[in-house]
C-alpha positions in Angstrom: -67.7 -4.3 -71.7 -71.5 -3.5 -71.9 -71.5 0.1 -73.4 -74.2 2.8 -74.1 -73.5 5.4 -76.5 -75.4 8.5 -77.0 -75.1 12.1 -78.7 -76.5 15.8 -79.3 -76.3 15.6 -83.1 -78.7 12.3 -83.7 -78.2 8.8 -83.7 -77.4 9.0 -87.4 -74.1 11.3 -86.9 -71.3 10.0 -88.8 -69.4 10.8 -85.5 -71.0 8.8 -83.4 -71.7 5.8 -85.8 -67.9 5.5 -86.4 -67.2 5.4 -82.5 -70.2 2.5 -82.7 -68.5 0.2 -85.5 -65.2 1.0 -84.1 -66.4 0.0 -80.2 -68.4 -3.1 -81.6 -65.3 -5.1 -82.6 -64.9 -5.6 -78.7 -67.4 -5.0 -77.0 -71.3 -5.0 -76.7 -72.7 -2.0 -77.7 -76.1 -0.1 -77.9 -76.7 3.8 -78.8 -79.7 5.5 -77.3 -79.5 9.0 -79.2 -81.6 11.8 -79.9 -83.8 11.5 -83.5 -82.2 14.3 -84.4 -79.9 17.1 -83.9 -79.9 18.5 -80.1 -76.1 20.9 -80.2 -76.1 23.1 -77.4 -79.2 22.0 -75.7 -77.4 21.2 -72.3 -79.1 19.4 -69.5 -82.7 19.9 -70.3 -85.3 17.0 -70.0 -88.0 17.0 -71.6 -91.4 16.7 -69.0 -94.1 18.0 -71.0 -94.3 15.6 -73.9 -93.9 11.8 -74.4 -91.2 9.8 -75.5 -91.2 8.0 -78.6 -88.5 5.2 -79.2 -87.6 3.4 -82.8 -85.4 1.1 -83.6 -83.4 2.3 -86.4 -80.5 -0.6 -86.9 -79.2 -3.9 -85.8 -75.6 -4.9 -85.6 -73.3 -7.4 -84.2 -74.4 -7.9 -80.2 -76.3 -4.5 -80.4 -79.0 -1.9 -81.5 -79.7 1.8 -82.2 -82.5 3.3 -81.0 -83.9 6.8 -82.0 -85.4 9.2 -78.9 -87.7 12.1 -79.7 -85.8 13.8 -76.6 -82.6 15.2 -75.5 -79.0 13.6 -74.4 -79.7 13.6 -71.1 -83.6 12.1 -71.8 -81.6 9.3 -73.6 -79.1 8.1 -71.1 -82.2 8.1 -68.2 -84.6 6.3 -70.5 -81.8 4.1 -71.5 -80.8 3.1 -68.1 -84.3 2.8 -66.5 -86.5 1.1 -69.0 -84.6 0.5 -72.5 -81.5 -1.8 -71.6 -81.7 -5.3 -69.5 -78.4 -4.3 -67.7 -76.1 -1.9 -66.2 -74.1 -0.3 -69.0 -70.4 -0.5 -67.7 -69.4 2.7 -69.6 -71.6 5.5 -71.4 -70.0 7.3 -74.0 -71.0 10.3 -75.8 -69.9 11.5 -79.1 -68.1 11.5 -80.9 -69.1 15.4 -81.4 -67.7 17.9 -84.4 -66.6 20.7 -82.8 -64.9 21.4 -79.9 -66.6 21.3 -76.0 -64.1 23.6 -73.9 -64.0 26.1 -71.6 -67.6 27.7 -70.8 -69.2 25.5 -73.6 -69.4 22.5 -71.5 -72.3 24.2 -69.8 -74.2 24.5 -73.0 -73.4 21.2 -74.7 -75.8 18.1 -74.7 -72.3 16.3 -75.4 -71.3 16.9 -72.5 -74.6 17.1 -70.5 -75.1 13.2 -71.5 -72.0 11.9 -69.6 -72.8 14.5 -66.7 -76.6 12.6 -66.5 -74.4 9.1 -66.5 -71.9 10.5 -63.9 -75.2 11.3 -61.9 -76.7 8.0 -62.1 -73.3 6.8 -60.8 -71.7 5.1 -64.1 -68.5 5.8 -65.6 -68.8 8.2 -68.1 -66.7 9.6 -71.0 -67.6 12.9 -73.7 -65.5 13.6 -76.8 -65.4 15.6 -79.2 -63.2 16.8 -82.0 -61.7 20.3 -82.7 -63.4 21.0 -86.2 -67.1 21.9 -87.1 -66.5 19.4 -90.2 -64.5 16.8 -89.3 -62.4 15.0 -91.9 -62.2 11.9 -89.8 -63.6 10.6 -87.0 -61.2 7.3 -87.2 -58.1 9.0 -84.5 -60.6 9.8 -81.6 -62.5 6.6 -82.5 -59.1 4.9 -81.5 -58.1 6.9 -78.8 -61.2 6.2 -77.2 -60.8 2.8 -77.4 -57.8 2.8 -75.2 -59.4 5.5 -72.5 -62.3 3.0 -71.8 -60.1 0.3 -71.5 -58.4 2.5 -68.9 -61.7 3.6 -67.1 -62.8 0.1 -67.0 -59.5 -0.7 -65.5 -58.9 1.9 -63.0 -61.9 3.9 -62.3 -63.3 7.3 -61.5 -64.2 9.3 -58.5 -68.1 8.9 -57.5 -70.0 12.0 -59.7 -67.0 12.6 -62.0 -66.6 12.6 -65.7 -64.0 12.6 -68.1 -64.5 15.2 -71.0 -61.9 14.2 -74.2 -61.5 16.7 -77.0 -59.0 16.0 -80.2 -57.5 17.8 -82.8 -59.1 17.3 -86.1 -55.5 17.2 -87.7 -53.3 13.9 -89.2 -52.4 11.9 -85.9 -48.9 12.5 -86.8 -49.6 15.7 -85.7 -51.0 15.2 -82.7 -48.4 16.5 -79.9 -49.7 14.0 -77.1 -52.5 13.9 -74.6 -52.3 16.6 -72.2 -54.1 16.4 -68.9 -55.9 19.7 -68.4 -58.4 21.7 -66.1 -61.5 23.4 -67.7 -60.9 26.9 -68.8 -63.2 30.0 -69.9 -62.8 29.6 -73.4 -66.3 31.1 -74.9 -67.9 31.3 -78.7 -67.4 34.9 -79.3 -71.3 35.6 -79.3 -73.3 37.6 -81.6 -77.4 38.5 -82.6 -78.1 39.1 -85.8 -81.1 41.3 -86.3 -83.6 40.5 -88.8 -86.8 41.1 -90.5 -89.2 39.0 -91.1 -91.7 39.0 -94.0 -94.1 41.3 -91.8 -91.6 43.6 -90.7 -91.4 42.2 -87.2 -87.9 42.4 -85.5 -86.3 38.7 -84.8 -83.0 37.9 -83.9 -80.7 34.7 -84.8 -78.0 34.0 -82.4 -74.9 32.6 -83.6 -70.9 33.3 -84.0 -67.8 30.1 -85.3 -65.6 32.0 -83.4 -63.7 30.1 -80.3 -61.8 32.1 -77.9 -59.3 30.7 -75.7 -57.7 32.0 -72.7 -53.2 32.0 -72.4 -52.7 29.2 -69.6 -50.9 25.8 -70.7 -53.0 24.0 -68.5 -56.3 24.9 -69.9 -58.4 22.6 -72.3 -59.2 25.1 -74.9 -55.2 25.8 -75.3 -54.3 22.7 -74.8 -56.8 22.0 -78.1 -55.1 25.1 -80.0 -51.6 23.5 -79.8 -52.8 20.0 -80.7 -52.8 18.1 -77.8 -55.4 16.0 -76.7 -57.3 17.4 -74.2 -58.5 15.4 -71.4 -60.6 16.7 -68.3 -61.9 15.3 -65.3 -65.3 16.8 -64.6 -67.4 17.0 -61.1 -71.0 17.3 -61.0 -70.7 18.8 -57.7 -71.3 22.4 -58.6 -70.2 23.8 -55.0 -67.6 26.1 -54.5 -66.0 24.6 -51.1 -63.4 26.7 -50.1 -66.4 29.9 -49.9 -68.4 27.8 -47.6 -66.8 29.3 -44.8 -66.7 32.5 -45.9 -70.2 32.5 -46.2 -71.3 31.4 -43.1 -69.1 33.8 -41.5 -71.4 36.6 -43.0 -74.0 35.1 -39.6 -77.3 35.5 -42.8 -80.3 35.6 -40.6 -84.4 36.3 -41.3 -84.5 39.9 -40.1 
């Protein structure tokens, strides 16, 4: 397979540069990724500025190339003026930390398979459970299988699949347990600060994941270390309230 890789923490992330040694055993590989560290920077593009691209390393049947811009800057300037063919998967990660629940509409992790998905490729995001991963090597393998499965059987137009494993030994690991997104949240908190002029500032921040009680949900799922796999639509609507809403006869008065 022809595969682009791309991240939020920088193309030098030990996460994502194990997923690229481990991926170019097979296949040919090339990682677009941001010049540096972009967490929780979600879909935004970057319009006001220009692009700068560098090559930062070479290795068998593929490249790395820097971006001074954001996941989802990446995978567009990737596909439309970097690479010389349709990539047959994009992957990106692999991330430290976990992207469940309501953080996969904060994460650029996630926000880089969701630009893919858009462009109509297949599309994979996965992450690990902890902040500091020990290893990367388990979800580096896992993936391995999952695109061979994607390549094999497909997904729905506009969906992606969103992967996140437990940074625990694999013998540990309980299975892989197919699971909807749930509202798991960062329990969120603003420090207040002074500066060296005495002018209030605030520094947003918390470590602390909260997961909702259903087995089905990705963030629980996580917590009782399975591996948590998602299908994800980038078709925002909420169908079944269609109806509903044009019942309510909204008019110009």
């Amino acid at each position: 397979m022809k595969i682009l890789l791309t991240n939020d923490d920088g193309v030098h992330a030990p996460g994502l540069v194990t997923l690229e040694q481990s991926l170019s055993r097979k296949h040919t590989v090339f990682t677009v990724a941001p010049d540096r560290e972009r967490s929780a920077i979600s879909h935004a593009v970057t319009l006001h500025v220009p692009l700068r691209v560098s090559k930062v390393r070479e290795h068998e049947g593929g490249a790395a190339f820097s971006v001074t811009g954001t996941p989802a800057d990446c995978v567009k300037l990737a596909v439309n003026e970097l690479l010389d063919f349709k990539p047959d998967l994009v992957v990106s990660g692999i991330n430290p930390g976990p992207n469940v629940g309501n953080n996969l509409n904060y994460s650029g992790t996630v926000s880089a398979a969701r630009e893919a998905a858009l462009l109509g490729l297949f599309a994979i995001a996965v992450s690990v459970s902890s902040p500091e991963a020990v290893s990367y090597s388990t979800a580096a393998r896992f993936l391995e299988q999952l695109a061979g499965k994607v390549a094999e059987k497909g997904l729905p137009d506009r969906v992606f699949l969103n992967v996140n494993l437990p940074d625990v030994p694999v013998e540990r690991i309980r299975g892989v347990k197919v699971c909807r997104q749930g509202n798991a949240r960062l329990e969120e908190a603003f420090h207040k600060r002074l500066d060296p002029r005495n002018q209030v500032y605030y520094w947003q921040g918390s470590e602390t994941q909260l997961f909702g009680d259903s087995p089905d949900e990705d963030g629980v799922a996580l917590r009782e270390n399975y591996i948590a796999l998602t299908p994800v639509r980038c078709d925002a609507t909420e169908h079944g309230f269609l109806p509903v809403l044009e019942s309510w006869n909204l008019a110009l008065p």
